[in-house]
Every structure is written in C-alpha cells, then in structure tokens.
N, C-alpha and C positions, 0 to 999 in steps of 0.2 A: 733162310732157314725155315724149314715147315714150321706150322705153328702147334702141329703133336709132338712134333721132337723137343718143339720149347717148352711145352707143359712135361711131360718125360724130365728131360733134363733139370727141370725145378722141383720136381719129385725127389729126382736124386741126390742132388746137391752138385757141388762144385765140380764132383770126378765125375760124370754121369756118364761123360763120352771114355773113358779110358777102358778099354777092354781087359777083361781078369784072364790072364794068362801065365802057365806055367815058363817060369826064367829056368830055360835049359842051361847046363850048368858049364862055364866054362873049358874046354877042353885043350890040352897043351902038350903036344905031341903025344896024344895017344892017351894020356892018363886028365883026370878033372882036378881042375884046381881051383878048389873052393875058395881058397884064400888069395887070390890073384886081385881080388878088385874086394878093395875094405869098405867100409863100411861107408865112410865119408864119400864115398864116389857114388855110392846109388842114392845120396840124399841130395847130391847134386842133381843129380838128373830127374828125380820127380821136382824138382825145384821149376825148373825150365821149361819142364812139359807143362808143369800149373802158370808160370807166367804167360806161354804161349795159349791156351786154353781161355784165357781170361783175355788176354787184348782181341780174340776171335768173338769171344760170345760180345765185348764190348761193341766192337764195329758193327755186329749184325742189330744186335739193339739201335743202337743209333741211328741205321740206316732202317728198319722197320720206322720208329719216330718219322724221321723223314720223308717215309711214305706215306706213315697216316695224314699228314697237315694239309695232304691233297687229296687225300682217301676218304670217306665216308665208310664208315663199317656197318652193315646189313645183316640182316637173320640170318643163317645157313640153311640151307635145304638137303632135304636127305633125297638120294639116287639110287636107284634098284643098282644094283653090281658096284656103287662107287661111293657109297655111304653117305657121309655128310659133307658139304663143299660149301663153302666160304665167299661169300658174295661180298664185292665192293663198290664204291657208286663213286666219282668224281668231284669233288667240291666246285663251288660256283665261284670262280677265282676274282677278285676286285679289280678295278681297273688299274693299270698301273701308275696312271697320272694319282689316284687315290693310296694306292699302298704305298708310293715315294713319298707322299707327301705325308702320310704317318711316321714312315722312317727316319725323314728330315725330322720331324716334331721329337719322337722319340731321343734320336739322336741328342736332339738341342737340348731338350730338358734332362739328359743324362748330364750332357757339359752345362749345364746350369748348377746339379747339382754336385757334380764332382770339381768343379772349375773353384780352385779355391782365390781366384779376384774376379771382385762382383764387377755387371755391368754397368757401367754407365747410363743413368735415367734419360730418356729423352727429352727434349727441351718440348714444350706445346705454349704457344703464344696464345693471348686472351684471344683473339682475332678467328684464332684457329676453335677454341672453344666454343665461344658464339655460333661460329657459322654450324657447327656440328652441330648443336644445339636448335638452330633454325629448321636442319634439313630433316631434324628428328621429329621436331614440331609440325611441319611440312608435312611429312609422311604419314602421321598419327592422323592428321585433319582430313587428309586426303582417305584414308582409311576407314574413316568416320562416315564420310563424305557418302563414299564407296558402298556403306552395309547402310545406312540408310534409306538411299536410292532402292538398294536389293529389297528392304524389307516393305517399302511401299507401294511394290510393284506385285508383290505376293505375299502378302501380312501372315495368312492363314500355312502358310507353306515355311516360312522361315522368321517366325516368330522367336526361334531360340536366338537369334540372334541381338538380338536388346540384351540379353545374358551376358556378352559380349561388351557393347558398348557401357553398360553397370560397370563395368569392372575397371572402364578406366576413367569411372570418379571419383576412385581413392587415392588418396596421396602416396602410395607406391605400388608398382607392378607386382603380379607373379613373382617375377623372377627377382624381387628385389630391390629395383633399382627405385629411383623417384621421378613421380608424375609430373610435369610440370604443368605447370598453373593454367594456359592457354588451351593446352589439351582436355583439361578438366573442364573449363567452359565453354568449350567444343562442344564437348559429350554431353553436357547440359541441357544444354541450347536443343543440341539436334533429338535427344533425346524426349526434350515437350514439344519439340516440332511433329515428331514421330506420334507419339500419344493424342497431342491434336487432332490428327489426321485420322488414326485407325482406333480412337475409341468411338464406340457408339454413344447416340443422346440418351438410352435408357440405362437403368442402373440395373447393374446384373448381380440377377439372385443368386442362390444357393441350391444344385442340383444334385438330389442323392442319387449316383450312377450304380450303388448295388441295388438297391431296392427297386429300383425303376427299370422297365426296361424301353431302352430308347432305341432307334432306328441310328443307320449310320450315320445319316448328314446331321442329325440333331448331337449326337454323338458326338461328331467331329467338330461342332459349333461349338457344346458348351467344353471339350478339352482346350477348343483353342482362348475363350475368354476364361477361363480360369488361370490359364497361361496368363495370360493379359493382364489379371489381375494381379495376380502376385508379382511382375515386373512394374507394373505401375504402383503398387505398395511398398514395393524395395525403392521405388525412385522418391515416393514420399517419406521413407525413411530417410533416406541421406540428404534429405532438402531441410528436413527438419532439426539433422543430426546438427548441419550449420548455425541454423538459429540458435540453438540453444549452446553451442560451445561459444557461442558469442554473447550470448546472456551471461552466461556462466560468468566470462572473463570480467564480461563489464560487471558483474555484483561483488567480483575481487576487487575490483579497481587494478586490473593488469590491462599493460600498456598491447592493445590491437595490432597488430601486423595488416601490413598494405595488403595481402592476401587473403586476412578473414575479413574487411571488411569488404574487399572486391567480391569474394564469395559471396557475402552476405545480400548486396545489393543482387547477386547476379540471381540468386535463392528466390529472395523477396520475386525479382520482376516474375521468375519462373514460375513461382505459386499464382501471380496475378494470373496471367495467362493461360494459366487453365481452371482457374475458377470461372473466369469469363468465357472459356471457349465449350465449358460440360460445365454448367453449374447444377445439372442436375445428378450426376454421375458420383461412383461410389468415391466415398473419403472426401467430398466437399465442404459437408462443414466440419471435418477435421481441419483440414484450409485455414475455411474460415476463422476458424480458433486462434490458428498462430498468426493469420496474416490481422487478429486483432488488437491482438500484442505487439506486434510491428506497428501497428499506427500511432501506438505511444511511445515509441523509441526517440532516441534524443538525436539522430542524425534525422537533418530536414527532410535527404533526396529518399530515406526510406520512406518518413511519412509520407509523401505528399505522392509515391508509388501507389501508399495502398490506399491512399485518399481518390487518386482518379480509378481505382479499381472498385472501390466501393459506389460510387459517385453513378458509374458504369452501371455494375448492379444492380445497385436499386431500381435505376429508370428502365432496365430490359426482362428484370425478372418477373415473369407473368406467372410463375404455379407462386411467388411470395415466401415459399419456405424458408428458401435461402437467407430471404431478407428478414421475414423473422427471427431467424435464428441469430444471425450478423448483429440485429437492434437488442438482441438479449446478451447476447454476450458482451455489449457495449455498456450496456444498463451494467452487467455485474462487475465490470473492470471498473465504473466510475463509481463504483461503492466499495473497492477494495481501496482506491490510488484517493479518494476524496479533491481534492484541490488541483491536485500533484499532475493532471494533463493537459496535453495539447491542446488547440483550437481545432486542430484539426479531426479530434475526435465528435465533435459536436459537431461543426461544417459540413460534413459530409453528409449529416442527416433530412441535410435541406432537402438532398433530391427524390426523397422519398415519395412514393405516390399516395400520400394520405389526401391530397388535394381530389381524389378520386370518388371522395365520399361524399353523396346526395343524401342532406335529411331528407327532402321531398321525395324521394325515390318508392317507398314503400305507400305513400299514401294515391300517389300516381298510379300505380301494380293494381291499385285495389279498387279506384275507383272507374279504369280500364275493365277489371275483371268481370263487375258489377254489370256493367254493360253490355258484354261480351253472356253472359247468362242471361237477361234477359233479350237480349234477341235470339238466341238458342231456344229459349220455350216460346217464341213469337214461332219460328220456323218449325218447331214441331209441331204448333196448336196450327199453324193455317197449309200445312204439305197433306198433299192426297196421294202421289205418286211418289213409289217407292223409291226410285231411282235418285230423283233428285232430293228428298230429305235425306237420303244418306249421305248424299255429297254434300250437301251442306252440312250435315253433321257432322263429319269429316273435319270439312275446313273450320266450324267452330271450334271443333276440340283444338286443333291444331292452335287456335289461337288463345284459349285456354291456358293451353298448356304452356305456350311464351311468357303469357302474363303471371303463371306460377312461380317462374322465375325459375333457372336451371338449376341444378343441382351446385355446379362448376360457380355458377356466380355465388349462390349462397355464402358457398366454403370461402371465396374470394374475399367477399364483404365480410366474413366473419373474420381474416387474418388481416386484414384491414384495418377493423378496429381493434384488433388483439396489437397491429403496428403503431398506430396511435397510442394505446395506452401507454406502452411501454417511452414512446418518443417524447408525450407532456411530461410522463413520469421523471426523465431527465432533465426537463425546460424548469420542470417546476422545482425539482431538487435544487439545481443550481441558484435559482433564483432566492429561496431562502435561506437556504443552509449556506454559499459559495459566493456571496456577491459579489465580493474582491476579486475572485478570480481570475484570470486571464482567459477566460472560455466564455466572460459574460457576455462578451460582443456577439460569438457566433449564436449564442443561446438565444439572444434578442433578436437575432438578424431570422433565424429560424423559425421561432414564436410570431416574428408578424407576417410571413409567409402562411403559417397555419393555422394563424389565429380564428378563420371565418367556422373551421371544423368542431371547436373548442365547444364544450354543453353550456349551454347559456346560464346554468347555477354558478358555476363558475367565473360570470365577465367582470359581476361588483368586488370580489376578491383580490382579484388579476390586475383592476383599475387601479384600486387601493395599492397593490403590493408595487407596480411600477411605479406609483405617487411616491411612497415611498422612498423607491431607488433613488428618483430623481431628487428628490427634497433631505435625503440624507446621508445617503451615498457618492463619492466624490469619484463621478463619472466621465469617462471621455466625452467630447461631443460626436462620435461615433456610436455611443452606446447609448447617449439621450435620444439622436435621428432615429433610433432605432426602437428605443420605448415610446416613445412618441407614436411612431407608426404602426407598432403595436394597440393603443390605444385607439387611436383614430379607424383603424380598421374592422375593433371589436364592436365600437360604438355605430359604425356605417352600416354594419347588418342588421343581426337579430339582436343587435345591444342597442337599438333605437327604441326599443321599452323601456328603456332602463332610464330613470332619472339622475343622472349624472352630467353634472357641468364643466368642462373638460377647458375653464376657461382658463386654469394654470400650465395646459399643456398647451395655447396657442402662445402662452409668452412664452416659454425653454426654446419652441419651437421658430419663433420670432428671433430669436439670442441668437439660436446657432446656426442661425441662414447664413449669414458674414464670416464664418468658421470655412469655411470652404473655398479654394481657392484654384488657380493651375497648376499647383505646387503638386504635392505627394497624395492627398485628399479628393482629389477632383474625381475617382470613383463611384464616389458616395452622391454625386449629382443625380444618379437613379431614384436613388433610395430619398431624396427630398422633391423630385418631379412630382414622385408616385403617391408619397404624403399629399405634396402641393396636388395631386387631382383630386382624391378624399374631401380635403380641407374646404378647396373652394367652387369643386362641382356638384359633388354628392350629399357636403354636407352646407351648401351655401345658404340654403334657409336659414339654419341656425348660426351665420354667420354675421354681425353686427355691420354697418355701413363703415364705417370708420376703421375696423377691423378691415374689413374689405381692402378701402383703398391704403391701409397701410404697410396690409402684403403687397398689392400690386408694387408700389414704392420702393419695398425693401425687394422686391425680383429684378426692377429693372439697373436699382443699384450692384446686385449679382451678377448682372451678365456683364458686368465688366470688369471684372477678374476671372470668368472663367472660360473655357476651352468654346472654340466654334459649335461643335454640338451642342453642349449646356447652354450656348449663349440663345441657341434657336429653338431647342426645349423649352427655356424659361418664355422668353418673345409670343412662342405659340402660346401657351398660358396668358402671356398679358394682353395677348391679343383675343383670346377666347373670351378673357372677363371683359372685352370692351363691349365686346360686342351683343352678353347677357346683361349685364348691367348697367344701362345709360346715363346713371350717374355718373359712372367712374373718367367721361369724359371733361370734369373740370380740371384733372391731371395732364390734358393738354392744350390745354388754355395757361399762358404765365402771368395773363395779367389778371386775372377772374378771381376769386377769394370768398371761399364758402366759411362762414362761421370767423371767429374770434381765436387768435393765439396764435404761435409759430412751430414751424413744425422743428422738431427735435428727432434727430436721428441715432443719439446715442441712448433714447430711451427704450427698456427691457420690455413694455408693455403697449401692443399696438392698438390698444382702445383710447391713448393718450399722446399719442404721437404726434396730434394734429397733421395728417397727411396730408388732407383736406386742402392746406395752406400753402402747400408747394405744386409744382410740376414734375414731370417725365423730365428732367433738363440732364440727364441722361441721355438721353435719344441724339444728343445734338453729337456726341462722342459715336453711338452707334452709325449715325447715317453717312461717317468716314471709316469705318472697322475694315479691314483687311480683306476680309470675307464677303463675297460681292452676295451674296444671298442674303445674309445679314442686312445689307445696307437695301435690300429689297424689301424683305421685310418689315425693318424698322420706316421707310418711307410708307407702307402700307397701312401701319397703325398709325402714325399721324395723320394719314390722311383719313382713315375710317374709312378703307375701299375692305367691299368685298372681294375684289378680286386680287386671287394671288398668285403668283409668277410662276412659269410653267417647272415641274420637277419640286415644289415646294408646296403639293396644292392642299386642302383644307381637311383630306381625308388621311393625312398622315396625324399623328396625335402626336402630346411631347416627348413620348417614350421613345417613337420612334423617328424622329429627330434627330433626337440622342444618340441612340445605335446605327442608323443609316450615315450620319454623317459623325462619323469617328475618325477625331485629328489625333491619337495616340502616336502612332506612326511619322508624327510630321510631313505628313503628306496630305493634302485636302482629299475627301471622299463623300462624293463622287472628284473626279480630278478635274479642274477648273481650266478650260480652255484659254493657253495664251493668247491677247490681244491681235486683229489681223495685221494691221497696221502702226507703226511709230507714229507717235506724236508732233515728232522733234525730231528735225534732219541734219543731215551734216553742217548745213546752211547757218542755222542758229547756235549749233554750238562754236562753228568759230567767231559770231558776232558776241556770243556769253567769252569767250577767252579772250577777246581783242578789248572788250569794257574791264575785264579782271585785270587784265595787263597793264593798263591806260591809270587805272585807282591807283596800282601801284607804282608808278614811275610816278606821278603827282603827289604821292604823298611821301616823293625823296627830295622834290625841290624845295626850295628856302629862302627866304626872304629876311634881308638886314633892315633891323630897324636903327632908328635916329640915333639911340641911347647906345647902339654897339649888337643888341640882343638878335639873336638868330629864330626866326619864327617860319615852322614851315608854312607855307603858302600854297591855296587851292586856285585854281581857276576857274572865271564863269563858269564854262562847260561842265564843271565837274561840283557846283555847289550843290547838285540835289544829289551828291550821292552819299557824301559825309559831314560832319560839323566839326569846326575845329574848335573844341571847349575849352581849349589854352587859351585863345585869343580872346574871347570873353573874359577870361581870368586877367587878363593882363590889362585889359580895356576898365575894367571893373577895379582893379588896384588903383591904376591914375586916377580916376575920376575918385577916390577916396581921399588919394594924396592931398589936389588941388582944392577941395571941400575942407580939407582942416586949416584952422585960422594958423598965420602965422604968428609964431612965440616974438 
C-alpha cells in the first residue's frame, strides 16, 4: 500500500476505503420493493465488509514492519513532475553464524525462563578450578609482561599505559570480579621496574603552561613528566595505602592475613628500591618517612629490608639530603617510642660518612692560601712582559680559587656536621636517659666508630659516663668490649691531653678477653684485635711491664678457643710485641723466673698476675693445631725468626688475618692443598691388622693353675704389648697368705 493512501486512510478512520454511494432500490418485477431486504440483512453486510477491511489493512502493516527490519528509511526528495519520492537504503545484515547464535541464546533464555524445572548445576571439581585460576594468572602476567616491554621501548609515546597496569593493583577489576594476589605483585614488581628505568635523576619542577609560552618539543617534554608524575604519585599512594592498613590492623590487635603481610613485605622491598635507584627524585623523603616507620616494625624480615636500604644510603649519598633528613626523622621517632625500639634503628647509623670530617682541614686551606698570595705579589713585583704575567696570573688565581674551597664542599662539610649533630645527639640520649635498653649495644658499637670526630670538651664527660656504665650498670660483656673501645680510642687522639688514668678499663678489659669463644660470640674477635692494637701499639708507653706481658699471656691463652682467623690475628699481635719489646722474651724461656710470686690466672687485674712467672706453654698445643699456618707461625715466635712463610708475610696486620682467613664457612680460606703423597701404604696397614688380630687371639687363651683357678696367659712375644694386672693380684694375695703366722 502507498504510504499517502496510509496517511489518507488514518485521516479517515476505519471506513476510509468504502466508497459513498447511492443503494439503487431494489426492483421486483417491474415495481421497487423497499421492504424485500429488512433491516437485519444490511447490518449483516457492513459487518463483513469491516471484517474484511481490517484483516487487509492488518496484513499490509505487518508486511511494511517486515520490510522496514531490512530497510533503512531516508529523507525524501522533491522531483519537478513527480513531487516527493521516498528513498530506502539496505541494512548491513549480521553474519549468520552471529544472528543463530543470538537466536539459540534468545531461545535458551526464553526456556530458562518459562521452563518451569530448573536446570541442573554443573558439577566443577577443585582441579578444574585451579587450573582456570592458573591460566587466568598466566594471561594477566603475560599482559603485564606485554605493556611493559611496549612502554619501555617508547615511554614518551605510550605513557598512558601505566594507567592501565595501576588498575590492576586493586583488589577487584572493573568489571567486578577479584584480583588475585600473584597478579597484584606482578603489577607491583613491574610497575618499579618500569619507574626505575624511565624516570629521570633530576626532580621535576612545576611548569606554568598558560603563562609561559613554550616551544613544541619543550611542550611535549613537560606534558609527558607531568603524566609521569602523577602515575608515579598514584603508585606511591597504593604502596603507602598498605602500610598503613597494616598499622592500622596491628594497633587493633587484629589477627593479619598471609596476604597483608605478603603485601606488606612486597611494599616495603618496592619503596627500598627506589629510594636507592632516584634518591634524588620527587616524593623521596616522603619514602623516607614511612620506610622509617618500617625499621621499627616488630616483623625481623621488614626491618633488617629497610636496615640494608638505609645502610646503602648512607654510604652512596653524595648531595647528604637524603641522609639528613633519614637521621632527623630517626632522631624524632626515638623521642616519640623512648626505649621501645629496635637495634636496628641505631645500627644502621654506623655507616654514615661522619668519618669524613678533618679538624685539620681548614687550617691546611689556609696556610696553602697564605702562600699561594705571596708568590702571586713575588710574580707581579718581578714580570716585565705582559704575556707571561698574565698567564701566571691566571694560574695563580686558579689555584686560589681551589684553596677557597668550593662552594659544593662548603655546603657538604656544613650537612656534615648538621649529620653528626644530630647522630651524637642519639648516642648521647641513650646513654643517659636509656641505659637498660636493648639498643645499648649498637649505640656503643657506633660511638667507638666515631668517637675520633667527638669535640674534645666533651672526652672527660664521655670517660666519666662510660665508668659509670661499666661500674654500675649490669652490662653484657659485648657492651663493656664496646665501652672499652670507646675509651681507648678517645684517649689515643686528641684525648692524649687529657689526664685521665684509664687503669680500670685495662682490668674490665682483661676479664672479658676469656668471654669469647668459637661458640655464637666469636664475631666480636674484631672488635677486641682493634682494641688489642690501641692498647698495646699506640698506647704502649703508657703501658706498665707487667701489664704488658700479662696481655701477651692472656692472648695466647685465647687462641685456643678460638676460630683459625682469630687464632692468627691474636699470634700476629703476640708476635709483634716480641719483637718491640725484648723483654717479653722470658715468656719463652720455662725455666728462667723474673721476680718473686706465682702467676695466677684467675686474677681480674693484670698488674698482679705475676705473668712474669710463667711461659707461652700454650704454644706447645699450638705447634700441633690443625691449621698448618698456625703451626708455621707459632714455630716462628719461638724461634724469634724474622722471617715469615710465604702468603702469611709481615705486611698483612691482625685485622686482616682475621678477614682474609675466614673459617665461618667450614671450609679453610685460602683452601689448603691436600698432601702429595700418603704416609702409610697398603703394606703397613695390613702389618697394623695382623698385630690387632695376634693381641686378640692372646688374650682368649688360658691357663690352669694348681689350685683349679683359670688365668689368662700371655706369651713372650706379646709381653710388650699388654700387662696382666690380675696376675699381680693373685701373686700379691699368696704372698699375704703364707706371711700370716699360723693360729
């Protein structure tokens, strides 16, 4: 049906097609007869005409519908002679493998939901879950993997892509579902992988892009690191969002999940990792802050992360910002938590570069300087040509200008000792306020490391206060080695003004030599070498005769309990004082006796030991020790040879004794060449099994005596090899018998 007839006939209504026409009136042989057809018969018939009218207009609808679902309807255009025409376009029909497979879907969900018995659940075994589970895990890493690669090969070009990997380090997708946990430290991992790689070592500022007007490629530079910034900001939020829901939990006292705390480690290692790989770079001492917090944490494998992260730090950071700021936030946590932390938070300050600081520095600069001007007005009072006083002028300034000293160092030596301040301010806190603590060890281990830096107002205070510790405080013998060497190191510099008699610290000192063993202790061998060179090379003037040889005594008694290194550490010491002080060779003399008394070994004070009075008779165990170097050099000191065995020669010291030959391992170092040759051949050992054998058959044989008694019996041959102390016995009884008188 045209589509004007259809608007037409919707105009009209239902009758639209029935034509108005006059009903000629029936006629019946000539005449009309009105009444032939009643009433009822003409209601019939528009009856039928309106039902056929209506199943017509029905069909044509339905078949236009039909048409349209492939039809496209178009504007009409008007046509000179033809008025308006009606334009149609084709639909772009689906494939049919796709429109079945709607209709199957369709279908199925119709009888899903008219189907009144439900379906049956499918059965899925755990086997089957897993492995779905794996191949999902698989695909995500591989995807990871994938945009990775992409953005490292073109940072500036597909940057939006870390937008991407962000999103799958939350604990559910998009679409809903849950992340699992392997995927998250995936995206982690690769994520500070990627940051590594493409951020730059400068910190990047803040560019106002209205006000400025930039060039393209500067343009394109700062859109791309501001991109940069804000993904590496989002990834420092979600690193930090960890820590803290895991603070949070543990100040509930709620029980951790194997998930937060695997995050947590995996957080921590991430933040180390790029604090060390940009420590100059923007949000670093944001880092710094939390990974500060982390070193007081009650799980070991956290701390002792951010402990080799700091440790790192300290010794590589050259502009010191970092490190300042890292020692200031330390400072403020130990005066929030008071007692209440690790060792590990003290230890780590060992590696600081305060050792870096020359008092003499400044008066060298200056009397360089001093002299560098006067030969500057020597070359301009005696130059007559211009040429070459200005080159000289030149290179004066130049060196001038070295001895001004740089700007860079100034600043350097000024955060320097802003690092120190802050570091004694810790040593010294603990020390009076904290003694008890559990951090007194590293505090002391620390303090004599950088005691030479210390202002010399300070040494008689510092003496005092460790007298103190030790005389009232009930200290490990770890932490006396430690005050100790403290002491002795302050007193060996610029504390050699100082009148102080430090004769209580050679006895503590003397006590806890024999404390030290190959057990769990045997570390600490360093840390009394290093005293033992102080004591008796640096400070041996002020050291007593008798004091002398009653360390030597109590050293060589040491090396035998402890480890092969220590054992040749000590040896080289005992062999150094032989050879500076030539009295000390009546210690290998046993029959020779200086002075009056006996020497006492269990006594606390080595000016009363009478050492004097004994020998090395130690050595005699050494010159059979396991360790064929050892047994080299202990024949060396007896004999008072200068010369010593090749790989052990006189330019090694005892420290590094110590270190070069390290038996931790159970394994000798350097490795000791097995023998070329055996001793002892097949030969001898069957003449040893044929004597073992021979003992034994002899002493099954047996012999009757007179009285009845059974006595085993040896033969000639065989009397040097055993005694038979029965037969004495038995010999010994009669001869008793026949001596008593008879009754």
């Amino acid at each position: 049906m045209p589509r004007n007839q259809t608007k037409i006939m919707s105009k009209r209504g239902k009758y639209a097609n029935v034509r108005k026409r006059k009903m000629s009136k029936p006629v019946i042989d000539g005449t009309p007869k009105h009444k032939a057809r009643s009433n009822k018969t003409i209601l019939q018939l528009s009856a039928d005409m309106t039902e056929g009218m209506e199943e017509a207009y029905r069909k044509t609808v339905l078949c236009e519908i039909s048409h349209q679902e492939h039809v496209n309807r178009l504007l009409p255009i008007k046509v000179k002679g033809k008025g308006l025409i009606n334009r149609t376009a084709p639909k772009q029909i689906k494939d049919d493998a796709s429109v079945c497979s709607s209709d199957l879907d369709n279908k199925q969900s119709a009888e899903d939901i008219f189907d009144d018995k439900p379906n049956e659940q499918q059965v899925v075994s755990l086997a089957e879950i897993l492995l779905k589970r794996d191949e999902e895990i698989r695909e995500k890493q591989f995807f990871i993997g994938t945009t990775c690669a992409a953005i490292l090969e073109n940072p500036e070009a597909r940057i939006e892509n870390i937008g991407v990997l962000l999103d799958l380090l939350n604990e559910v997708n998009r679409d809903g579902s849950i992340n699992f946990l392997p995927v998250r430290k995936t995206a982690m991992i690769s994520l500070v992988e990627v940051f590594k790689d493409i951020v730059p070592e400068y910190r990047i500022g803040i560019v106002d892009k209205e006000h400025q007007k930039l060039k393209k490629d500067t343009l394109a530079r700062v859109n791309f690191e501001n991109k940069l910034l804000t993904y590496y900001k989002q990834l420092l939020k979600h690193i930090e969002g960890i820590t803290s829901k895991y603070t949070k939990k543990l100040l509930r006292s709620e029980k951790q999940s194997v998930e937060t705390r695997q995050l947590l480690e995996m957080a921590v290692q991430c933040m180390c990792d790029l604090v060390l790989a940009h420590p100059y770079f923007n949000y670093s001492p944001n880092l710094v802050q939390v990974l500060v917090l982390m070193l007081n944490n009650t799980k070991e494998t956290i701390r002792k992360m951010v402990h080799t992260c700091f440790s790192v730090l300290f010794k590589t950071d050259a502009r010191l910002d970092l490190t300042q700021h890292t020692v200031r936030h330390i400072n403020m946590l130990i005066k929030k938590k008071q007692r209440n932390v690790f060792p590990e938070m003290i230890s780590c300050l060992k590696n600081l570069q305060i050792h870096r600081i020359n008092m003499n520095d400044d008066k060298l600069l200056e009397v360089k300087k001093q002299k560098l001007e006067k030969q500057k007005s020597y070359v301009i009072n005696m130059s007559r040509k211009e040429r070459k006083r200005k080159k000289k002028l030149q290179e004066l300034e130049k060196d001038i200008f070295e001895t001004k000293a740089e700007e860079s160092k100034q600043i350097v030596r000024r955060k320097l000792t802003e690092i120190s301040k802050l570091t004694f301010m810790i040593y010294f806190k603990i020390l009076k306020c904290y003694p008890d603590s559990k951090v007194l060890s590293a505090t002391l281990e620390g303090l004599s490391k950088f005691a030479h830096t210390i202002n010399i107002d300070f040494f008689a205070d510092l003496v005092e206060l460790l007298n103190n510790l030790l005389e009232n405080v009930e200290l490990g013998y770890r932490e006396q080695l430690h005050c100790i060497q403290t002491v002795f190191i302050i007193l060996s510099g610029q504390g050699e003004v100082l009148n102080i008699d430090p004769a209580r610290f050679y006895s503590h000192f003397y006590k806890n030599l024999l404390y030290v063993n190959a057990g769990k202790n045997h570390d600490d061998m360093q840390t009394i070498i290093k005293t033992l060179d102080v004591i008796l090379f640096k400070r041996r003037r002020n050291v007593t005769y008798h004091r002398y040889v009653s360390f030597v005594k109590r050293l060589a008694t040491l090396c035998l309990q402890v480890l092969p290194n220590g054992c040749l550490g000590l040896i080289s010491l005992i062999r150094s004082c032989m050879h500076m002080n030539q009295q000390l060779d009546i210690l290998l003399d046993s029959e020779a006796v200086v002075g009056s008394g006996k020497f006492d070994p269990f006594t606390d004070e080595p000016e009363f030991a009478n050492a004097n009075c004994t020998a090395l008779f130690e050595s005699s165990c050494l010159v059979r020790h396991y360790h064929p170097l050892i047994r080299k050099m202990v024949m060396n000191v007896l004999k008072g040879s200068d010369s010593v065995p090749i790989n052990s020669g006189r330019t090694l010291t005892p420290d590094e004794y110590y270190t070069n030959y390290d038996c931790t391992e159970m394994v000798f170092n350097p490795e000791i060449a097995p023998p070329s040759q055996v001793k002892y051949g097949k030969n001898y050992q069957r003449l040893v099994g044929s004597k073992i054998l021979k003992r034994k058959t002899l002493s099954k044989l047996s012999l009757r005596m007179k009285d009845g008694t059974v006595i085993g019996k040896s033969k000639e041959g065989s009397k040097g090899l055993f005694h038979d102390y029965f037969m004495d016995y038995i010999q010994m009884s009669k001869m008793k018998k026949t001596s008593l008188p008879d009754n």
